[in-house]
C-alpha positions as MATLAB code, in Angstrom:
seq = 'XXXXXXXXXXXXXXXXXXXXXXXXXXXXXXXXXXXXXXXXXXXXXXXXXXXXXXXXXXXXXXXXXXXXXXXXXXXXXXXXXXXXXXXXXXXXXXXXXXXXXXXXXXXXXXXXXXXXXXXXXXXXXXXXXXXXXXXXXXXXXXXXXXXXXXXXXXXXXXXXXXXXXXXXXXXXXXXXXXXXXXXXXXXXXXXXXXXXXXXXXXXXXXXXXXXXXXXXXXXXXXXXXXXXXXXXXXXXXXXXXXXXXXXXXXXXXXXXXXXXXXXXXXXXXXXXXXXXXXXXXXXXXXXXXXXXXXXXXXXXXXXXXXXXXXXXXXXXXXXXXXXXXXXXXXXXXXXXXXXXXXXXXXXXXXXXXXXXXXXXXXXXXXXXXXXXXXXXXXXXXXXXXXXXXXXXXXXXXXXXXXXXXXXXXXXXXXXXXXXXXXXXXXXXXXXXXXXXXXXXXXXXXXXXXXXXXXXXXXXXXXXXXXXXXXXXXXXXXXXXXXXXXXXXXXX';
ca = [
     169.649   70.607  101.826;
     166.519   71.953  104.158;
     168.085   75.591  104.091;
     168.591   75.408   99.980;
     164.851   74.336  100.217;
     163.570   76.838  101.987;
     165.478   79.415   99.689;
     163.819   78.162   96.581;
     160.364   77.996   97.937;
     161.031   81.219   99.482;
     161.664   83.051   96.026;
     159.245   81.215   94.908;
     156.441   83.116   96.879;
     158.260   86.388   97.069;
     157.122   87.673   93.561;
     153.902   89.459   92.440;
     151.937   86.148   91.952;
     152.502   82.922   92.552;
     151.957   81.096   89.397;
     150.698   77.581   89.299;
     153.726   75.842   88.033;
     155.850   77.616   90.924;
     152.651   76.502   93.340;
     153.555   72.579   92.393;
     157.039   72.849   92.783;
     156.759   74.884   95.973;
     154.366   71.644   97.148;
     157.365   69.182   95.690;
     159.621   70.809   97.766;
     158.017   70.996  101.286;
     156.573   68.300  101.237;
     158.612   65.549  103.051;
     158.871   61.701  102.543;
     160.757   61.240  106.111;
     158.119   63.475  107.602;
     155.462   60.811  106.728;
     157.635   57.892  107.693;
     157.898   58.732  111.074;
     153.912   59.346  111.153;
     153.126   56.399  110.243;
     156.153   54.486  112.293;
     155.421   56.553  115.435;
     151.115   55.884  114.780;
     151.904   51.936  114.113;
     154.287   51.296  116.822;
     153.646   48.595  119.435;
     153.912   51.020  122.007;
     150.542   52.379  120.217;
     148.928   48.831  121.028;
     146.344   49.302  117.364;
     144.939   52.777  118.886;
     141.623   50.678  119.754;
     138.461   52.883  121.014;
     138.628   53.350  124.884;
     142.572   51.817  125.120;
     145.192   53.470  126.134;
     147.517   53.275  122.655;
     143.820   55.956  121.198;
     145.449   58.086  123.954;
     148.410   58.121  123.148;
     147.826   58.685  119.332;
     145.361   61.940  120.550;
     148.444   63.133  121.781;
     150.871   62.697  119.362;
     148.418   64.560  116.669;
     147.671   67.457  119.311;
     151.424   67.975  119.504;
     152.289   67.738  115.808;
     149.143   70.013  115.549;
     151.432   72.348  117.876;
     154.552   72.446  116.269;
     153.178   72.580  113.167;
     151.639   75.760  114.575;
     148.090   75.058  113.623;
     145.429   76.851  116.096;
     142.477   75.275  118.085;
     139.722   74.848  116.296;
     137.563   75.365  119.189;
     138.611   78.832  119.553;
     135.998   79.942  122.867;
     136.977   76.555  124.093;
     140.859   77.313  123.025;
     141.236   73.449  122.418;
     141.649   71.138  119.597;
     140.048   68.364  121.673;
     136.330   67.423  120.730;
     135.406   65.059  123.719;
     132.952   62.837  123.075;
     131.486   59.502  125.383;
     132.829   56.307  123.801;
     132.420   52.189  124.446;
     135.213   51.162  127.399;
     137.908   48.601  126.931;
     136.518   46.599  123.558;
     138.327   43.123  125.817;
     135.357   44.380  128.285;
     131.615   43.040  127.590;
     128.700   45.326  128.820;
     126.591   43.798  130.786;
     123.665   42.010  129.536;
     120.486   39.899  131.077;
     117.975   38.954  129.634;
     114.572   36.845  131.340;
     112.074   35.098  128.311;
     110.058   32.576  128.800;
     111.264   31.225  131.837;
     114.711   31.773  130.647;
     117.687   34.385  132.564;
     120.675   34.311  130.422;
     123.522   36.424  131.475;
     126.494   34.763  130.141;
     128.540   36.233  127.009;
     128.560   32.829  125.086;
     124.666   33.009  125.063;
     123.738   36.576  124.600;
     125.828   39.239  123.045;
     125.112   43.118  122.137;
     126.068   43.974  118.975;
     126.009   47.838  119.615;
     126.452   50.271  122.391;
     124.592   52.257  124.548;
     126.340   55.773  125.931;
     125.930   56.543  129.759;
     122.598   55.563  130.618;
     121.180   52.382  131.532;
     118.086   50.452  128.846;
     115.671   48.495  130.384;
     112.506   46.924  128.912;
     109.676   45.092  130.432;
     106.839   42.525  129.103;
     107.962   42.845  125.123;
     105.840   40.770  122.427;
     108.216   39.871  120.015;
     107.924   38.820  116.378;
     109.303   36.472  114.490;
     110.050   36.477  110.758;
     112.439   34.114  108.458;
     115.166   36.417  106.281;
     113.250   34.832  103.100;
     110.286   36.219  104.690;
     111.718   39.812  104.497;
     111.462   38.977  100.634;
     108.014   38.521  100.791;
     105.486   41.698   99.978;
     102.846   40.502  102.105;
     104.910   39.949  104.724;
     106.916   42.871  104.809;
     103.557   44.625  105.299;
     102.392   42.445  107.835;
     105.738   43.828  109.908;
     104.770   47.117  109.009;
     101.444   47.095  110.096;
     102.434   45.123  113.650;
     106.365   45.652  114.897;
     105.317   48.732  116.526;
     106.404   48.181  120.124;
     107.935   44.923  119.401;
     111.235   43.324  119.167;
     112.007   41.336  115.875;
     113.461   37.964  116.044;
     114.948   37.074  112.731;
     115.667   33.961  111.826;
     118.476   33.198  108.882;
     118.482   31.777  106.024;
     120.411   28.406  106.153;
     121.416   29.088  102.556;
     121.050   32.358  101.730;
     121.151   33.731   98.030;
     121.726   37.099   98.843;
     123.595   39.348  101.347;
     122.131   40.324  104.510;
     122.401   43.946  105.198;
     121.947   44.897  108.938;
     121.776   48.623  108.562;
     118.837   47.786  105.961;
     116.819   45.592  108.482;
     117.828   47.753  111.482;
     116.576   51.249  109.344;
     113.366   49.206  108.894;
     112.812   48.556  112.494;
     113.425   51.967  113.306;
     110.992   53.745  110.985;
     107.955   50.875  111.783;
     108.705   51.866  115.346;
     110.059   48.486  116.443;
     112.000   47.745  119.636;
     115.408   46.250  118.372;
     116.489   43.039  116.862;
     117.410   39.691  117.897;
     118.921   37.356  115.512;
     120.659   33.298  116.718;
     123.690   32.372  116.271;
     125.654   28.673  117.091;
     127.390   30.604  119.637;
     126.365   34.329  120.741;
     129.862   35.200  120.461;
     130.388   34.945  116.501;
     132.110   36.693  114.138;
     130.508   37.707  110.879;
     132.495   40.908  109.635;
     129.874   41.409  106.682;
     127.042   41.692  109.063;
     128.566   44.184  111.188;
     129.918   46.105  108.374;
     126.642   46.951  107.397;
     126.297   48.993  110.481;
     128.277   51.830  109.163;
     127.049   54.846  107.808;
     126.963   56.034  111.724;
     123.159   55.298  111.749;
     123.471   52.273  114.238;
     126.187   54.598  116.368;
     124.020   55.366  119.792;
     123.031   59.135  120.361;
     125.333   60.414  123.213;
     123.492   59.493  126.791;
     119.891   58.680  125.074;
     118.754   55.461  126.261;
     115.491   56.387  124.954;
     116.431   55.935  121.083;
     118.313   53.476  122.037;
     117.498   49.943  119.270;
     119.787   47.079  120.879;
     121.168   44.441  118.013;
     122.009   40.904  119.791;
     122.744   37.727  119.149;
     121.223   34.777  120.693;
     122.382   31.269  121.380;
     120.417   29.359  118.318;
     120.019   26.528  121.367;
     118.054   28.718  123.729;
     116.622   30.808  120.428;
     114.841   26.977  119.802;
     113.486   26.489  123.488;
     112.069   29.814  123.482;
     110.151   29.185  120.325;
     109.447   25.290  120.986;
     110.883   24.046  118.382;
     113.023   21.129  117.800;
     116.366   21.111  115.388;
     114.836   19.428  112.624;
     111.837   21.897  112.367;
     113.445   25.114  113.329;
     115.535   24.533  110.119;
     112.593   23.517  108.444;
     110.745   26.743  108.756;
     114.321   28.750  108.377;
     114.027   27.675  105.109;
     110.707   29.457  104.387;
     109.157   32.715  104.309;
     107.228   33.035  106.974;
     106.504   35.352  109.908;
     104.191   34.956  113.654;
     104.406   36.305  117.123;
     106.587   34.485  119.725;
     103.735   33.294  122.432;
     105.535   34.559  125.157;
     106.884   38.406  125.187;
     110.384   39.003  126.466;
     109.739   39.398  130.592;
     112.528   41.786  131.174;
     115.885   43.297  128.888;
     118.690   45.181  131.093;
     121.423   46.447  129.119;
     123.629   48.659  131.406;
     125.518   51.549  129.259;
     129.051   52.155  129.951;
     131.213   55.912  128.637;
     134.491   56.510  127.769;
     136.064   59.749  126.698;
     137.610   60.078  123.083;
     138.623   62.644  121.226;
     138.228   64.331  117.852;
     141.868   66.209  117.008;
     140.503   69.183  115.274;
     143.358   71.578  114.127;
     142.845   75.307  112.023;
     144.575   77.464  109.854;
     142.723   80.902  109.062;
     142.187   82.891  106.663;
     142.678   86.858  106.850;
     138.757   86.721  105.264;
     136.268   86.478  109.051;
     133.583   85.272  106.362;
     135.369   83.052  104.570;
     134.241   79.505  103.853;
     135.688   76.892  105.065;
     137.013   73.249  103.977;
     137.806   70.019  106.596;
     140.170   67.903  105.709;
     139.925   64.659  107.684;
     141.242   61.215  108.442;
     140.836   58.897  111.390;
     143.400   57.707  113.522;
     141.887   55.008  115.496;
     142.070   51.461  114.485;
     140.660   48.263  116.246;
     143.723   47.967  119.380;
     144.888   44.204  120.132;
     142.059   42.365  118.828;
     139.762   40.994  121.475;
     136.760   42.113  119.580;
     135.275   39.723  117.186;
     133.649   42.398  114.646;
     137.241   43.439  113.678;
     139.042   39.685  112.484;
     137.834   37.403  110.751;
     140.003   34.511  112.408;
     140.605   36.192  116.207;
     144.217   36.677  115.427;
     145.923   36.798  118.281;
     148.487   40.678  118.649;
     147.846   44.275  117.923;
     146.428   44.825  115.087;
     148.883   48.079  114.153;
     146.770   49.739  111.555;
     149.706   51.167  109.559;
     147.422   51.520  106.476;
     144.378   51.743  108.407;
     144.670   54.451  109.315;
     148.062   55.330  110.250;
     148.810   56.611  106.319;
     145.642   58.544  106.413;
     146.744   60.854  109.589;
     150.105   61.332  108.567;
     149.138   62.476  105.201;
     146.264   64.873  107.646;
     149.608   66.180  109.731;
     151.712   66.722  106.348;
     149.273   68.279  104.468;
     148.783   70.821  106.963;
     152.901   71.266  108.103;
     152.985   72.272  103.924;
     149.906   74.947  104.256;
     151.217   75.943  107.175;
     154.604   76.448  106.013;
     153.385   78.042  102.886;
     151.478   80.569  104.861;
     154.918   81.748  106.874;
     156.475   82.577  103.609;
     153.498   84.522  102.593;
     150.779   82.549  101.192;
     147.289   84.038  101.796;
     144.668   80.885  102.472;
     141.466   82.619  100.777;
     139.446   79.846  103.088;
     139.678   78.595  107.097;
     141.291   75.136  106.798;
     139.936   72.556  109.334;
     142.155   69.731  110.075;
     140.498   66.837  111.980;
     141.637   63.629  112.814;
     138.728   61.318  113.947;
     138.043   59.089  116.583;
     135.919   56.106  116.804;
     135.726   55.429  113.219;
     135.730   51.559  113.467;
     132.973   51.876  116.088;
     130.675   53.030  112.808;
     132.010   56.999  112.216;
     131.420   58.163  115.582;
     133.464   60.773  116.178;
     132.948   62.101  112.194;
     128.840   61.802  113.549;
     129.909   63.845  116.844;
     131.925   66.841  114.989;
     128.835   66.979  112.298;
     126.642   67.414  114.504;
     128.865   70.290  116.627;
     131.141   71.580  113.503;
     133.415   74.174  114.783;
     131.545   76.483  111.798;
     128.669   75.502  110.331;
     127.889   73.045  108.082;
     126.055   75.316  105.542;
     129.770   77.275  105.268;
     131.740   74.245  104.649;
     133.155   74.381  100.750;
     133.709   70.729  100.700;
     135.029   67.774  102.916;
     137.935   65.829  102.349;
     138.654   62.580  103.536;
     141.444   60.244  103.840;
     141.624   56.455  104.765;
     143.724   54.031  103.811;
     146.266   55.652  101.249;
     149.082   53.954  102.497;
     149.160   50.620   99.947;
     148.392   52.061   96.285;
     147.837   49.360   93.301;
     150.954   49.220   92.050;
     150.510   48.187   88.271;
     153.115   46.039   86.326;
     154.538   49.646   84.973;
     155.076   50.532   88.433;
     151.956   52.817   88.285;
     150.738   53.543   91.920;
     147.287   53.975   91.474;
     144.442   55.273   94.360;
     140.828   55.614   94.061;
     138.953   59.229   94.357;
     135.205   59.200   94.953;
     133.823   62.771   93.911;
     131.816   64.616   91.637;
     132.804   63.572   88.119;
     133.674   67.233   87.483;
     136.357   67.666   90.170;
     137.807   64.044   89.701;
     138.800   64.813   85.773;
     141.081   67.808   86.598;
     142.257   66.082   89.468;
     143.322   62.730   87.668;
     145.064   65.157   85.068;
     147.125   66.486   88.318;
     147.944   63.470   90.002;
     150.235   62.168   87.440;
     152.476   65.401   88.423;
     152.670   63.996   91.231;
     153.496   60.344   90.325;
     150.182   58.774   91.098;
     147.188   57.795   89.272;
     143.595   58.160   89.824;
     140.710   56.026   89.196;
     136.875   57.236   89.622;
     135.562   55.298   92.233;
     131.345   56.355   91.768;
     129.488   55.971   95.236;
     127.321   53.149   95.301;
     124.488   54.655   97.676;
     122.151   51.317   97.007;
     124.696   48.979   98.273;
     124.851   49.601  102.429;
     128.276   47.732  102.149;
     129.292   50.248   99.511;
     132.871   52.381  101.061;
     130.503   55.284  100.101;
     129.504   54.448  104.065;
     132.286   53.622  105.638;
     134.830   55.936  106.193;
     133.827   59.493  107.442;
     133.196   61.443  104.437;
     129.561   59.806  104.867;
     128.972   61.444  108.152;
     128.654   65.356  105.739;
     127.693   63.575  102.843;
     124.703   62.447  104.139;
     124.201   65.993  105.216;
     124.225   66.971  101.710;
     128.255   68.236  102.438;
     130.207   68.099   98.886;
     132.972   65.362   99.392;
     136.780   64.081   97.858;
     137.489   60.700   99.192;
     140.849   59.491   98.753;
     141.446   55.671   99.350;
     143.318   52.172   98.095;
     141.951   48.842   97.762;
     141.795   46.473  100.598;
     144.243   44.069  101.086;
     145.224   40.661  102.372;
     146.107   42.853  105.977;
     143.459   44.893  106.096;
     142.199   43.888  109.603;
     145.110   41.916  110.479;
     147.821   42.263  112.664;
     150.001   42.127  109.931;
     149.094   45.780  108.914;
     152.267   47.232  109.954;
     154.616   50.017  109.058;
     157.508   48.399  106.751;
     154.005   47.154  104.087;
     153.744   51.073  103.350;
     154.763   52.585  100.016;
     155.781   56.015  101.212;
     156.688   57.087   97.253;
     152.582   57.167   96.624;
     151.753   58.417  100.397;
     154.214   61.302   99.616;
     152.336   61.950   95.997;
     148.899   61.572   97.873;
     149.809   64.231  100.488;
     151.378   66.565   97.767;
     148.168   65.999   95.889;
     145.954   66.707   99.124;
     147.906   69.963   99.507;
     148.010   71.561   96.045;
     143.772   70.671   96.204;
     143.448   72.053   98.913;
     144.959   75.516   97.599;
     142.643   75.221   94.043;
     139.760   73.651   94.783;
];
């Protein structure tokens, strides 16, 4: 059946031009729903152990791309380096705390069920010495007067912020944190019943890779922790009844006694972007990334990534397993397309990202050092989460594209050829929580990059354990990845 394949394709490419009708069915053909099973099976295994940051199964998953990249017969990105690896320093073991002490107010608190960082730091060790801190209420951030009051004094200071008890609106970290960082401000302290806690929608909001430590610089370095609400009360002298009193308020002051001494000791870890190329016969020509990430959040000892602490690995087959195997497919087609004689008229930059559950570090790391330069990049392509389509009653399999409204009409038009549906998904760049920042087409976007996002909707597993391999619908991943490919070639 392969060899009558081949044939057909073959003829298909062989004549004077290959028109765009022979183009789809050339993509029909070559591209291969048993292909993307094993992807996905091999990326979601146990043996994987939920490819978490700084564990071994992220490793193993590096390894598995570079050698599809291989076979496929893609070359190293990095040509002068003649590597497809894009090392980069990452957190260690996410079971492992960093350590942490912290002396205020006659207070040294050590322990991880009283103090716990929030974010990283790369390398380096922090330290910080004989802080004032200030302390505002979340209704106070509401206020006008007090807003400016913060403006005009958190210079040099840590904010303690205390939350609302019953808050009417959501809290967005990145927000508060972005505010800290242009006033100047030291970093952010906020209590919790236990320092330990798990509030997903507070640590969602620090994607959008602004909260993601520069590599080794301590010295922009804004720490996020959480605070025992017990000791948070001693510090500031205040009994139950009346810390929940002025919760409840807007109000703002400065903490009488400044934080005697912070030590936050960094820790690195070496992970991997997967950065693949096909090029074109053009030196000058332009060039498009297509990327997905391929890390997830391993066996879920970290508290950001489940909202219950479900105990086993959290696979990932959807998140992001579908994603990278649709990466490696789309690229075996190109690839094979170019053998029988296709001529890409741009270089093709395959990357699959690590670290992108840690807040789009390793999509930050390759922005930052593209293998070509941003300013030559035609567009970037993303793909998370396109294993689980909406399946409508008609047995529709619908994804979401977020794009300029101009590409996403001709692309709808062409999915259906495919057997899939579109829907216009319109970035929502008010809403911090918005997907617009949380997969890695934010990290070019941002840089002013054009973008095609290709997603589904969350789902009952998404961040669960029971994300796994047999939940996939390979019919739609196969139309996805023949609709990745034929863009690819027109757009």
């Amino acid at each position: 059946m392969k060899n009558i394949v081949f044939v057909i394709v073959l003829m298909l490419l062989c004549g004077p031009t290959l028109a765009q009708p022979d183009l789809k069915v050339a993509i029909d053909s070559l591209v291969s729903i048993d292909e993307l099973k094993q992807h996905v099976k091999t990326l979601a295994s146990d043996e994987f152990g939920g490819r978490g940051t700084g564990q071994e199964g992220e490793y193993l998953a590096a390894e598995y791309i570079v050698k599809e990249f291989k076979k496929i017969g893609l070359e190293p990105a990095f040509e002068l380096l003649n590597t497809y690896h894009q090392f980069f320093y990452t957190p260690g073991k996410l079971s492992k705390r960093k350590p942490i002490s912290l002396t205020w107010a006659g207070r040294h608190i050590d322990n991880n069920n009283k103090i716990f960082l929030v974010n990283y730091l790369y390398g380096e060790n922090w330290e910080i010495k004989n802080c004032p801190v200030i302390v505002v209420t979340a209704k106070g951030l509401t206020e006008p007067s007090i807003l400016q009051n913060l403006k005009d004094n958190i210079s040099g200071k840590f904010l303690l912020l205390l939350p609302d008890p019953n808050p009417s609106r959501e809290f967005s970290l990145r927000t508060t944190m972005k505010f800290i960082k242009d006033f100047k401000g030291k970093g952010l302290i906020m209590p919790a019943e236990k320092a330990r806690i798990s509030n997903e929608k507070l640590i969602m909001g620090t994607r959008g890779g602004f909260l993601a430590p520069k590599e080794n610089n301590a010295k922009d370095f804004l720490p996020i922790l959480y605070l025992a609400e017990s000791d948070v009360r001693k510090i500031l002298k205040l009994k139950r009844k009346a810390y929940k009193k002025i919760a409840e308020t807007a109000w703002v002051n400065e903490v009488d006694e400044p934080i005697w001494k912070l030590q936050i000791s960094g820790v690195s870890n070496a992970s991997a972007n997967i950065c693949g190329m096909i090029k074109s016969p053009n030196p000058n020509a332009k060039h498009i990334l297509i990327g997905a990430h391929y890390d997830h959040v391993g066996k879920g000892f970290d508290p950001r990534f489940s909202r219950k602490f479900s105990a086993g690995i959290y696979n990932g087959a959807d998140d992001n397993a579908s994603g990278t195997a649709a990466l490696i497919e789309s690229a075996r087609t190109l690839m094979a397309l170019k053998k029988l004689g296709w001529q890409p008229k741009y270089h093709y930059i395959f990357v699959g990202f690590a670290a992108e559950e840690l807040g789009l570090i390793g999509s930050n790391i390759y922005a930052k050092r593209p293998a070509f330069p941003l300013k030559e990049m035609r567009y970037m392509l993303n793909m998370d989460m396109v294993g689980r389509p909406d399946v409508k009653r008609n047995g529709e399999k619908r994804y979401k594209l977020m794009t300029d409204m101009k590409l996403y009409l001709p692309l709808k038009k062409l999915a259906k050829d495919f057997n899939i549906q579109l829907a216009f998904d319109p970035p929502d760049t008010s809403n911090f929580n918005n997907v617009y920042f949380r997969s890695d087409h934010y990290s070019f976007a941002s840089k002013g990059v054009p973008f095609m996002f290709f997603s589904g909707p969350e789902h009952q597993d998404y961040h669960k354990p029971t994300d796994d391999y047999d939940k996939i619908n390979y019919e739609g991943l196969t139309g996805i990845a023949k609709l990745v490919a034929y863009t690819l070639l027109e757009y």
